[in-house]
N, C-alpha and C positions, 0 to 999 in steps of 0.2 A: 647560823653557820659556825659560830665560835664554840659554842656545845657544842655543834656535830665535829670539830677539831680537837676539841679535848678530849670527848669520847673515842677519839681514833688514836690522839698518841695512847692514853694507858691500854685498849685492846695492845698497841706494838709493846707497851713497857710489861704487859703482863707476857706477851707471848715468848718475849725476850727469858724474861725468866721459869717460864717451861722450857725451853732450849735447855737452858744453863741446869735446871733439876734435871731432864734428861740426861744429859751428858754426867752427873753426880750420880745418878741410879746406876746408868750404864756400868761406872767404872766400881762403882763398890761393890765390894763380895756377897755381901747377902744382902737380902730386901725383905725389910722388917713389914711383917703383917699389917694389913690395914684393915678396918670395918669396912664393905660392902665389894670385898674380893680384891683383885690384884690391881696394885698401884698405880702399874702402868697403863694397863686397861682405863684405869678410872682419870689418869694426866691423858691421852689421848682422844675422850672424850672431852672430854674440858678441851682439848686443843681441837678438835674439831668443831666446837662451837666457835671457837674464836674466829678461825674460817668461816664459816656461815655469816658472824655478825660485819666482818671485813667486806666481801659478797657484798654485803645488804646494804651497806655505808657508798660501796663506789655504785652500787646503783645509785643510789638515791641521790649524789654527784655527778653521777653520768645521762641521767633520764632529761631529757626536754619535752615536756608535756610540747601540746599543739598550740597555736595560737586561737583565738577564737574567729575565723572568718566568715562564723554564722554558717559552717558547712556543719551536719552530722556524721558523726563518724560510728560505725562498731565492727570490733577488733574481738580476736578470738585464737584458741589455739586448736585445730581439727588433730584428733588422732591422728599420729601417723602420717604427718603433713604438717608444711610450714604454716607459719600464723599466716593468717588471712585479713585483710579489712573489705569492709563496703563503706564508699563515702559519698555523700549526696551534698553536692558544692548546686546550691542556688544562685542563681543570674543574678543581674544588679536589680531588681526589680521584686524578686520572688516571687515571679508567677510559673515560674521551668526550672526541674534541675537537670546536673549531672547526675547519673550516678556511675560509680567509680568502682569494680572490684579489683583489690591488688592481693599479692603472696610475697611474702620474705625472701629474698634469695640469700641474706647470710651477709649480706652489707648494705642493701635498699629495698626498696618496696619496687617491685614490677605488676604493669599494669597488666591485668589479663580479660580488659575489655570494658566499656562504657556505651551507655546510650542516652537520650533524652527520656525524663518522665515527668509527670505533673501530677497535681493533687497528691503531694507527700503526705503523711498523717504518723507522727511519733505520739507512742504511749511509752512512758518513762516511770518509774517509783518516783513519787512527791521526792523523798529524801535520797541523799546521793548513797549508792549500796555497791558503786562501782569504781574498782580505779581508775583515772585518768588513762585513756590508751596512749604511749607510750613506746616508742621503736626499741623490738629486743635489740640485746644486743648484738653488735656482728660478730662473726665465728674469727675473724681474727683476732679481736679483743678477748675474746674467750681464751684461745690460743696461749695466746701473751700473760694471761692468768695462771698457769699450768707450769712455764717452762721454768727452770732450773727449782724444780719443786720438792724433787725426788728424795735430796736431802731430807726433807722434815719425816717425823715419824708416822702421821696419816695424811699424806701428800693429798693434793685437790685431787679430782679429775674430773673429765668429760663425759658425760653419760647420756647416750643417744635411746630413747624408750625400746622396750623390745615391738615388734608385729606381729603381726600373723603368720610368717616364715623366717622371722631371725629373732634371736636373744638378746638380752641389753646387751647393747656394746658400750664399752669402757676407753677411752685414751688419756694416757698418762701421758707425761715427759721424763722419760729417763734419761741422763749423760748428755741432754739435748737434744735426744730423737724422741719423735713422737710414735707410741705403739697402744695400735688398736687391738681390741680383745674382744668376744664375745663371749656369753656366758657356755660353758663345756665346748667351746672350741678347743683345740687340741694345739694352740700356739698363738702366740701374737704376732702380728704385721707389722714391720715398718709403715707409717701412713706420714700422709700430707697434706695441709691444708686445704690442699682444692679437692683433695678427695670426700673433706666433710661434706662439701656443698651438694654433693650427688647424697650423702646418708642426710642433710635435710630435705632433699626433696621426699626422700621414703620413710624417713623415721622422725621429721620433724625438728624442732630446735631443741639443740641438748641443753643440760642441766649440770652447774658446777656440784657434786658431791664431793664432799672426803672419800677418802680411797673405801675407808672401811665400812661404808654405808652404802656398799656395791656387791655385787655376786663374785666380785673377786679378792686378790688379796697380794702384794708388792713379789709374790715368788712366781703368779703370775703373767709378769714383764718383766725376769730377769732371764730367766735359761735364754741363749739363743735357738732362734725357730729352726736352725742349719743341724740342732744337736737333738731336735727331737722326735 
């Protein structure tokens, strides 16, 4: 844990000083050529890795594997729908189980039905090829990732998959308000956290991207919707 600490302040002490080159690029007059195209193209990638690596560091702080109570569990994510488990909790005895399917609602796991079975039979790979299943996370905590974002120069965002009848949808947080986009919609929504929990039931659990690894792009969530 002490390396996974140090590894977290320098990502802040590096990012800090992207900040600090931005704001030096911003204000000088010209921008001296670099090898492999434009400067600030090439700092906003780098600054969007740093986001990804930050992402990855509070999961791996935020995750609590299962305990082992000799139940089997498998965990998955369906197209276009919330994650799903089946779990098979054996008696004190294990000669009956439960089995158990639940769905994500966006802060716990809901049961959507169980019965008695017996004669279970698991085939597994010898060596472990899976990760530990693991509770996403909830769409408030996501939320709370986002807000006062706007500032940086490729802010996070929310990224709900496209389907069969909608385009990805995007939510940023801008000035504090949270706006939804989809891809060639013709404006953005004000939205609101409980409105996610209806696009997970249809689009499934979103994904923190950088802005810039979306179909959209910050001019997208600025004009107001009233002026367009």
């Amino acid at each position: 844990m002490a390396d996974s600490q140090r590894e977290l302040e320098t990502l802040r002490e590096i990012d800090s000083n992207f900040h600090r080159l931005f704001e030096a690029v911003n204000d000088g007059d010209d921008v001296v050529s670099m090898p492999g195209g434009d400067p600030l193209a090439t700092l906003r990638r780098a600054r969007a890795q740093i986001d990804a690596a930050l992402f990855a560091f509070r999961r791996r702080r935020d995750d609590v594997t299962l305990g082992d109570d000799g139940a089997c569990l498998l965990q998955w994510n369906p197209l276009s729908a919330p994650p799903r488990r089946l779990r098979f909790e054996p008696d004190s005895i294990g000669e009956s189980w439960t089995r158990r399917e639940l769905e994500w609602t966006g802060t716990g796991w809901r049961s959507c039905g169980s019965d008695r079975v017996e004669d279970v039979a698991i085939r597994a790979p010898a060596a472990a090829r899976y990760p530990d299943p693991v509770d996403p996370t909830p769409l408030e905590t996501m939320v709370e990732w986002i807000r006062d974002s706007w500032v940086r120069p490729d802010p996070p965002a929310l990224v709900f998959a496209k389907t069969a009848t909608t385009k990805q949808g995007v939510i940023v947080s801008v000035d504090g308000e949270l706006r939804y986009r989809e891809r060639d919609s013709p404006q953005w929504y004000p939205a609101t956290t409980d409105e996610f929990y209806h696009h997970l039931r249809t689009h499934g659990q979103p994904m923190l991207r950088p802005l810039s690894e979306t179909a959209l792009t910050r001019h997208d969530f600025t004009p107001s919707p009233l002026s367009q």
